[in-house]
C-alpha positions as CSV (number, residue, x, y, z in Angstrom):
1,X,80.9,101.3,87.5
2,X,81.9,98.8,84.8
3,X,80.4,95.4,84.7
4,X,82.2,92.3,85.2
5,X,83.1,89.2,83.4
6,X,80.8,86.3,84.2
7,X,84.2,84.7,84.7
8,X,85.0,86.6,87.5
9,X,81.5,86.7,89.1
10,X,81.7,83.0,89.3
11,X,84.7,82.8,90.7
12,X,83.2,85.6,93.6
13,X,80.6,83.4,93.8
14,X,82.7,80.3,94.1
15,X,81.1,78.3,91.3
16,X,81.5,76.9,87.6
17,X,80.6,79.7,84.9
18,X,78.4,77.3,83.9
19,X,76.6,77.5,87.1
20,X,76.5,80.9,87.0
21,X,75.1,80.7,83.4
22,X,72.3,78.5,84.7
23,X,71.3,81.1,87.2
24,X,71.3,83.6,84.3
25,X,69.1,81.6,82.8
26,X,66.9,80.8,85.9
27,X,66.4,84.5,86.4
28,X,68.6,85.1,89.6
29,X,70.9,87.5,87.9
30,X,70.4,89.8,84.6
31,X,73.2,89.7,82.1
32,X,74.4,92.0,79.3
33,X,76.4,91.8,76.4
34,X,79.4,93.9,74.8
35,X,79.5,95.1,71.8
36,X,81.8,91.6,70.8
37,X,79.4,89.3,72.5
38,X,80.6,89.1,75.7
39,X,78.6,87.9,78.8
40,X,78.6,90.2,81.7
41,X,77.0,91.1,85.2
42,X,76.5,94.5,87.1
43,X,78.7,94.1,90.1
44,X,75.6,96.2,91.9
45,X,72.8,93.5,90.8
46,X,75.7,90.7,91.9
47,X,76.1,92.5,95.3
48,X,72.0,92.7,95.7
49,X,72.2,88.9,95.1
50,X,74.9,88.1,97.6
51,X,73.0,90.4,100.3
52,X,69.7,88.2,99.9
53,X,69.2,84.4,101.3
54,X,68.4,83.7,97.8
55,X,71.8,83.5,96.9
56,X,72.9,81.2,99.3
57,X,69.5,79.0,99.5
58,X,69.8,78.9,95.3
59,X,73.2,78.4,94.6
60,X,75.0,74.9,95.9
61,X,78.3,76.8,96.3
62,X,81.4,74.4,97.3
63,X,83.6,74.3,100.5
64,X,86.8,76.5,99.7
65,X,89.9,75.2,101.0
66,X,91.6,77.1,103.5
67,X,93.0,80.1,102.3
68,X,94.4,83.6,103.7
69,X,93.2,85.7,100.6
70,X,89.7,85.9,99.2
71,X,88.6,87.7,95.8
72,X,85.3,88.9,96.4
73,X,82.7,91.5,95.7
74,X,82.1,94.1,98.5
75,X,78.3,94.1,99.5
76,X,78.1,96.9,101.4
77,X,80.2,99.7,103.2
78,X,78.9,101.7,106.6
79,X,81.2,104.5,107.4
80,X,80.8,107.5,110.1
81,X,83.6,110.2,110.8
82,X,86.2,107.6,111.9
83,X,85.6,103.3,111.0
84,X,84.0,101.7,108.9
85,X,82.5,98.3,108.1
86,X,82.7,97.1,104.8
87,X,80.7,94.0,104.1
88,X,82.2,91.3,101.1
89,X,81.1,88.3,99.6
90,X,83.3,85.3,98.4
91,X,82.0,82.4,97.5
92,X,79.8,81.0,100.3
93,X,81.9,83.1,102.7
94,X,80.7,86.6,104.4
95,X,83.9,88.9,104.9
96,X,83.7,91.8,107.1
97,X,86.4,94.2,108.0
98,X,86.6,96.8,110.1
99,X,88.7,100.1,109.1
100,X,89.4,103.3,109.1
101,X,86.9,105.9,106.9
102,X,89.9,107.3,105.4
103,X,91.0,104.0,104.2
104,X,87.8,103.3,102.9
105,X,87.9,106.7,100.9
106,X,91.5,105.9,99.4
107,X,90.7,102.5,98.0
108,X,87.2,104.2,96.4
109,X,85.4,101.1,98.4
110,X,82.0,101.2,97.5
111,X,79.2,98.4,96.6
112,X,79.7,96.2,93.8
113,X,83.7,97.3,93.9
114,X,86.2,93.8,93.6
115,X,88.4,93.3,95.6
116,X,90.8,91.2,97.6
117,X,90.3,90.5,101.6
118,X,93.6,88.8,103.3
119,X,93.2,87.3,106.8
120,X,96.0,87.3,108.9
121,X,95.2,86.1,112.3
122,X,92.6,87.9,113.9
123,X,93.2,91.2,111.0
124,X,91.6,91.4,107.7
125,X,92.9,94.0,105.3
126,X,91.3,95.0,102.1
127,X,93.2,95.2,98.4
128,X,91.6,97.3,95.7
129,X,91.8,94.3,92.8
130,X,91.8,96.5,89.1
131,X,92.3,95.7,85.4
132,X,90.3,91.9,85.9
């Protein structure tokens, strides 16, 4: 799995890219470099970070305006034959969705995957989010 801009990790994590430079920098999350320079983050090591209450107890993350779509970074997916539970992060908010295993299996949903939750209602459906 590819790593991610630190632009888009902040933005998953609903603060400043400085912020999420500081936390770099603090130790909370590892970052690597491209070949040109570029600063990024496993989307595993992100999703580890989400799952613990050190994410939320170290970061100061900001009240999101009410919105039907969220870009996040799935946490963790629990299937058996049938449904499945897939677990996201956004910001200081904890998706989870409810779906079919075959659904799952054609979007590739896995840990550290991006992508988009809309709420409708009571219903959340999943969007694979690519080329960010």
């Amino acid at each position: 799995m590819d790593n991610i801009r630190i632009g888009v990790a902040a933005d998953i994590l609903g603060v400043s890219v400085e912020r999420l430079r500081r936390l770099i920098n603090e130790g909370y999350l590892k970052e690597e470099r491209t070949a040109g320079g570029h600063r990024t983050v496993d989307p595993l090591d992100l999703a580890e970070f989400l799952n613990s209450n050190l994410a939320f107890e170290s970061v100061n993350l900001p009240k999101l305006s009410a919105r039907n779509r969220f870009l996040g970074l799935v946490t963790d997916v629990k299937s058996d034959q049938i449904m499945s539970q897939v677990n996201m992060a956004s910001g200081k908010n904890r998706i989870v969705s409810l779906m079919t295993t075959e659904a799952v299996r054609d979007l590739k949903l896995e840990k550290g995957k991006i992508a988009l939750a809309s709420v409708k209602a009571s219903a959340v459906t999943v969007e694979v989010v690519d080329n960010l």
